[in-house]
N, C-alpha and C positions, 0 to 999 in steps of 0.2 A: 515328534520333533521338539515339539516347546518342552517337552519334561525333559528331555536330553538334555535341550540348553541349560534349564534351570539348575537341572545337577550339576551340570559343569559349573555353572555362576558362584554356587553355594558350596563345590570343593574347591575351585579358586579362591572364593574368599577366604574357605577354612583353611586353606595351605597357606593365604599371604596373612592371615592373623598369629600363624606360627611361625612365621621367616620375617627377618627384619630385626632390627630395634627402634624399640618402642619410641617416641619422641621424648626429647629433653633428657636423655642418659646421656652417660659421656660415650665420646665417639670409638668404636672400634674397627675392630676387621668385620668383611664383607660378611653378611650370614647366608646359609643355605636354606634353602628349602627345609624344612620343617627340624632339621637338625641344628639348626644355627651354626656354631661352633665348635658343636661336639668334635674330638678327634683331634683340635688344634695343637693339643699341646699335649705331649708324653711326660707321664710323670718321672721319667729319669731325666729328660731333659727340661723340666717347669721351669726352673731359676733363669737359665741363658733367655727362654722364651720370652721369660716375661719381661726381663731386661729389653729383651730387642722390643718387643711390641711397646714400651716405655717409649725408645726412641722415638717410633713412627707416630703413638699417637699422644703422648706428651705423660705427665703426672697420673691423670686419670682416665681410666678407658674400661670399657666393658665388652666381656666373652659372652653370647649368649651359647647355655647350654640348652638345647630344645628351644620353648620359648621362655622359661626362664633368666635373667641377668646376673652376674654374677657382675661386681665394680671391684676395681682393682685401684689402689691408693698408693703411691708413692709420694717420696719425700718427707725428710722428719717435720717439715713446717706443717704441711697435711696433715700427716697424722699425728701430730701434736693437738690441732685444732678438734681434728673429728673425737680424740680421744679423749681430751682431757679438758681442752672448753667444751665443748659439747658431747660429754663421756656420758651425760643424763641421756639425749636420743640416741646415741648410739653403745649403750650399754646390754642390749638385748642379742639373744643370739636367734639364728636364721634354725627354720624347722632341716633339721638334717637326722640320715639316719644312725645315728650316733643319738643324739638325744630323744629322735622321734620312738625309733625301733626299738633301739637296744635299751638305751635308758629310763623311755617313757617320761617324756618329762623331767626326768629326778636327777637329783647330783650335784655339783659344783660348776661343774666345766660349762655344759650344753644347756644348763636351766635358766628361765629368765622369769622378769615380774618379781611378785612379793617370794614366793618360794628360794627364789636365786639369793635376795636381801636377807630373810630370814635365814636362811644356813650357812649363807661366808658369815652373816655375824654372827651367829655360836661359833661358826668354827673356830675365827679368829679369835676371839674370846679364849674357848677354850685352848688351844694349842699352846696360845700366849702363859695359860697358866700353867701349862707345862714346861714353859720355859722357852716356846718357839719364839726366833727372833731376840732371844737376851742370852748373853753371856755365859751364863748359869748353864745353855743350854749345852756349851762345850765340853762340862768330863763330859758326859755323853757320848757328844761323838768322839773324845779325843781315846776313850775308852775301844771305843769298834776302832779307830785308826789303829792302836797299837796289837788288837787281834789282827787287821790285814800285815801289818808288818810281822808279825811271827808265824802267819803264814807265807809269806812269799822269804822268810829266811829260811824255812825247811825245803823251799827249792836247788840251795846251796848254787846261784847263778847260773842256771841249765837256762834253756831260753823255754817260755812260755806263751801260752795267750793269754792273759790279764782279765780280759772281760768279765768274764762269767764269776770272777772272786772278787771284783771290785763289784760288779752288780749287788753281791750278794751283803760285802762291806757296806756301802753306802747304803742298801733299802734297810740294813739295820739300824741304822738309825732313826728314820722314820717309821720302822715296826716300835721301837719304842715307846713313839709317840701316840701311834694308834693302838697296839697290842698289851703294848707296857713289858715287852720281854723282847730277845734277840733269839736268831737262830743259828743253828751250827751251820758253818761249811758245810759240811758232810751231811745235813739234813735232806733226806732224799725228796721229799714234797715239796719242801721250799725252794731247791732245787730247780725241782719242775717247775715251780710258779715262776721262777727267774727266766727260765725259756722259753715257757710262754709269754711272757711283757716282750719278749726280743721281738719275737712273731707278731705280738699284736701292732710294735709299732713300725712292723715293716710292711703290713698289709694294709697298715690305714691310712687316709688320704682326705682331708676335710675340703680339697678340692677336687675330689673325683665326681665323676656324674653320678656315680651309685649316693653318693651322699648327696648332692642335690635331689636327687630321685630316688625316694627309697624303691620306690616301684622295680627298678632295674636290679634289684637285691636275688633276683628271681632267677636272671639268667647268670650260668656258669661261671662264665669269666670273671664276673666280679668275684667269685674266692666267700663269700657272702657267710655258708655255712660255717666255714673255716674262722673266722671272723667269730660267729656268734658262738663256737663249740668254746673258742679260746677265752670270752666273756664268761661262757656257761662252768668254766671250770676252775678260774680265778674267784667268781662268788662262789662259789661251792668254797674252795677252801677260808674264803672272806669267814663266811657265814659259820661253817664249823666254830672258827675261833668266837665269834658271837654269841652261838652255843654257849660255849663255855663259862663265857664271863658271864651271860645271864642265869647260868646255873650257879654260882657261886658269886652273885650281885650283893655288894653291901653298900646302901647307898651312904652310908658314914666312913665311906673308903675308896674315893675316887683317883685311881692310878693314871687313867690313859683317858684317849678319846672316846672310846668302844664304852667305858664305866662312866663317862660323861651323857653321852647320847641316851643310855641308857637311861639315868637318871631324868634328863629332861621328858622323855617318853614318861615315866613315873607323873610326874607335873602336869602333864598334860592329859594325861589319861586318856578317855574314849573321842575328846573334843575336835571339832577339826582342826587337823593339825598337820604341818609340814614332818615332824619326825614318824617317820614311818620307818619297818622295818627296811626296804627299800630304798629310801634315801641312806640308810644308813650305809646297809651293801655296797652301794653307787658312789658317792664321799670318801668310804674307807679306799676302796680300789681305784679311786683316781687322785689320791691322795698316795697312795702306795705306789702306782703307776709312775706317778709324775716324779714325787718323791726318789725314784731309783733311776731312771733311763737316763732321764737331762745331765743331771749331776754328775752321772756314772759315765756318759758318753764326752762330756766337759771337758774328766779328767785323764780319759784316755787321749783324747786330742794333745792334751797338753803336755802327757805322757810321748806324745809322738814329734812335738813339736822339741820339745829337748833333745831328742834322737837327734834331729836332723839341724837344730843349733846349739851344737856344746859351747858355744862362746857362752849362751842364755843360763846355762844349765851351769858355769861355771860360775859367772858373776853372782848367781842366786844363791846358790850355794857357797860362796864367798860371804856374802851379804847374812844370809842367815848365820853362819860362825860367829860372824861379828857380834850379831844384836845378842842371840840367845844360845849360842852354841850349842849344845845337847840338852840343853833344858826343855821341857814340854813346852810346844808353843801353846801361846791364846791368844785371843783376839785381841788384847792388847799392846801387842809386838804389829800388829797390821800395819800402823800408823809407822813405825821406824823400820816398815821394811818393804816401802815401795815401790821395788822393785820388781817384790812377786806378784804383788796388788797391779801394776801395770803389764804384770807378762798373763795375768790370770786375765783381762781386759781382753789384752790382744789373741786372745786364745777363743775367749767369745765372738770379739769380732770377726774374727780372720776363719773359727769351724762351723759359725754362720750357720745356729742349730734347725733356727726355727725362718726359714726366708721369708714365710708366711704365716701370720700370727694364726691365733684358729678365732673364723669370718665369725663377723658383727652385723648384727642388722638395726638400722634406725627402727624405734619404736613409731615413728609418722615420717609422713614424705617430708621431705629435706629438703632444699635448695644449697649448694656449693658451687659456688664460683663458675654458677651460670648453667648449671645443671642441677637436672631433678634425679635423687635419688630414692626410687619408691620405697615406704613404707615395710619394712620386712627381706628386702632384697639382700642378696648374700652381700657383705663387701669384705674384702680382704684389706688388711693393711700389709706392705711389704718392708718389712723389718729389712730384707736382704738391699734393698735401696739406701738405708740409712747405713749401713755397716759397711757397705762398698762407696760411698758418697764419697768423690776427691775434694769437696768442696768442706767438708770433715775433715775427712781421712786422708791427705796426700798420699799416693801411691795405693790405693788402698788396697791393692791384692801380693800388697809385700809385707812380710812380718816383720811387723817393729815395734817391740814393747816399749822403746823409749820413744814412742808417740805421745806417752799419756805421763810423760815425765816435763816438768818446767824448770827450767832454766836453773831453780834452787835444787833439784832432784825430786819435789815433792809429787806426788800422783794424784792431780788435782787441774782442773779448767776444762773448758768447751766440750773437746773429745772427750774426754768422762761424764758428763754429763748428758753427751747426747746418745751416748751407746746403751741401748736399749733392749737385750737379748730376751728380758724378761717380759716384754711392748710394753704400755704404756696405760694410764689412766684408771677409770674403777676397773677394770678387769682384768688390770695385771697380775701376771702368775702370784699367788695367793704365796707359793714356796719361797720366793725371791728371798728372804733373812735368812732362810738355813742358808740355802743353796747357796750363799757367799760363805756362809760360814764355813760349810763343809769343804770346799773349795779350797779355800786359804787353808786349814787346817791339816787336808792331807795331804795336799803338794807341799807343804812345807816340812812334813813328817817326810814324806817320799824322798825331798830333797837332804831331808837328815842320814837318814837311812845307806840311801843307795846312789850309783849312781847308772843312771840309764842309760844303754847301750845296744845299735842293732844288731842282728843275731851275726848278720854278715856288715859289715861296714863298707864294703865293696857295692852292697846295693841297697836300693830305698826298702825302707820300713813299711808296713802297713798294718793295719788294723787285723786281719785275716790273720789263723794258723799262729807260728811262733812270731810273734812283733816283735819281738824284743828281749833284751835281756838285762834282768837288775841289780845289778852287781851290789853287791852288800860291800861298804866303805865304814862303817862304822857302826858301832853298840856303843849303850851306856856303860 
């Protein structure tokens, strides 16, 4: 009888030490028994969700998955503060299986501590001397812009899907930077590596329970293998090219990032040392990764956003005749063409990439406006808050690029300043210099070029199948 009891006593407790939240987090919805949360939220539905659950329990609230917390941050003032006044405790990332499993540690993205310090600063260093971030850096790209445009002119206006040859445009550019060379269209590998980044960033989810819990990697439904076959085969080709250039390394001939790395490896020798072959792999492909999707999916957005406002599509296209008419644009015509600089804004704002930045953890427990946030606990910041905010944004789920225009026409004040696609603080996306650059540079090629039109005009546009069609308006 009394051992009976005792068992029960000691699985009740162990059941009520896994249901609940914990004291002094911010408040959420009710938890279950030993699953807390799990299950609340569908990742095709997360944005509405989280929106709602915003309402009910204000700025800040927490999901528990299992017994772990997951804190959830809206608001640009918040996450202003967490990110950027106190970007020092919260500059660390949470143990997930992206950097636990797959990464080990290594990389850019999921690494934190001194290894995180030491390789954003070579990176940046190095890329800078490549030209990332400066001016210099545009023939470049403006070189791959004028390859995508002779190829979508041997389309002769048939209607197409666009993706997969802007994918392949835009990661040239940044193959430049890491490879020191571009690839063909027609290159069947690279190809394939372009479809697999599609894959990987449709199966991943820095808020899924599998990534809180690597452990769940196990069962089927997470897609797990799938996942790591798709990493297993993008280093594989990383690595190849790696190959190479250590076969043929001249440390009095530094071209790219790959003959940089290298180099540094050289310096360091046997000693302990963050450059490992490993980190290099991991850096190169999430630098290649990020470098192609974001930018590439930016501009198809934007691509589609012209479809469905040719008023937009005609004053830009007005406006660039003006400044620079067929002449190659650069980044020095931005300033006198505010127009596209505000329609490029609202194109961020409004296809609202990233709703949720990827989660941060305090390096020590925290106190926030009356709550304790533990030490290591996942938190999200919710970028999609700030971008839908009426108190910003008036109307904010209407497209209006002349939101970010003042009174003189210039593209400048508050709403520019608070729009944040790239988040915020030491951890903001590392890309942000190209990725404006590129931006501006090929929609303004695009808008020289062509002029973009649905395949049927009778009904909506989509991303899917033929989108679109782009009518070639002019040559040099």
């Amino acid at each position: 009888m009394w051992v009976t009891v005792a068992i029960l006593v000691v699985l009740i407790t162990f059941i009520w030490a896994l249901t609940g939240r914990p004291r002094g987090l911010p408040p959420g919805p009710t938890c279950y028994p030993i699953i807390g949360n799990f299950g609340l939220i569908k990742p095709s539905e997360a944005v509405q969700a989280h929106r709602n659950l915003r309402k009910k329990y204000g700025d800040i609230y927490t999901i528990m998955i299992f017994h772990k917390p997951m804190v959830i941050v809206h608001g640009y003032d918040n996450i202003r503060e967490l990110l950027v006044h106190q970007g020092d405790v919260f500059s660390e990332r949470p143990i997930t299986i992206g950097n636990a499993v797959l990464n080990k540690g290594k990389g850019l993205v999921g690494s934190s501590g001194a290894l995180w310090k030491d390789q954003r600063t070579f990176a940046l260093t190095t890329l800078r001397k490549f030209g990332f971030g400066k001016r210099c850096l545009q023939t470049q790209i403006m070189d791959e812009v004028d390859c995508l445009m002779e190829e979508l002119e041997k389309l002769e206006n048939k209607p197409f899907d666009i993706q997969n040859i802007l994918n392949t445009s835009v990661s040239n550019v940044i193959c430049s930077l890491l490879f020191g060379k571009r690839f063909g269209y027609e290159d069947a590998k690279f190809k394939h590596l372009i479809v697999l980044l599609n894959k990987l960033f449709l199966t991943g989810s820095a808020s899924s329970p599998v990534s809180i819990f690597p452990v769940l990697r196990f069962l089927p439904i997470f897609n797990f293998n799938t996942v790591k076959k798709i990493f297993r085969d993008v280093d594989a080709f990383i690595k190849g090219i790696i190959d190479g250039h250590r076969q043929n390394f001249d440390k009095s001939n530094i071209n790219d990032f790959i003959d940089a790395f290298l180099l540094e490896q050289t310096r360091k020798g046997e000693r302990d040392t963050t450059f490992t072959d490993d980190q290099m792999i991991i850096s190169v492909r999430e630098f290649f990764a990020a470098g192609t999707e974001t930018t590439s999916t930016t501009l198809r957005w934007a691509l589609l956003f012209l479809i469905h406002h040719p008023d937009w599509q005609t004053i830009l296209q007005r406006d660039i005749d003006g400044v620079i008419g067929q002449c190659q644009p650069k980044m020095e015509h931005k300033d006198q063409l505010p127009s596209v600089e505000a329609f490029i804004l609202e194109v961020q704002r409004h296809a609202n990439l990233t709703p949720l930045a990827v989660p941060h953890a305090p390096k020590e427990d925290f106190h926030f406006k009356g709550y304790m946030i533990p030490k290591r606990t996942f938190t999200f910041f919710s970028l999609d808050s700030v971008m839908t905010d009426p108190n910003i944004f008036p109307e904010p789920f209407k497209f209006a690029p002349e939101r970010f225009l003042n009174e003189s026409g210039k593209c400048s004040g508050e709403q520019k300043e608070k729009l944040i696609p790239f988040s915020t603080g030491r951890r903001i996306c590392l890309g942000e210099p190209l990725a404006k650059m590129e931006l501006f540079l090929f929609l303004t090629r695009f808008l020289q070029k062509f002029r973009i039109r649905s395949e049927n005009p009778r009904t909506s546009s989509t991303f899917g199948g033929n989108a679109g069609t782009y009518e070639h308006i002019k040559t040099f």
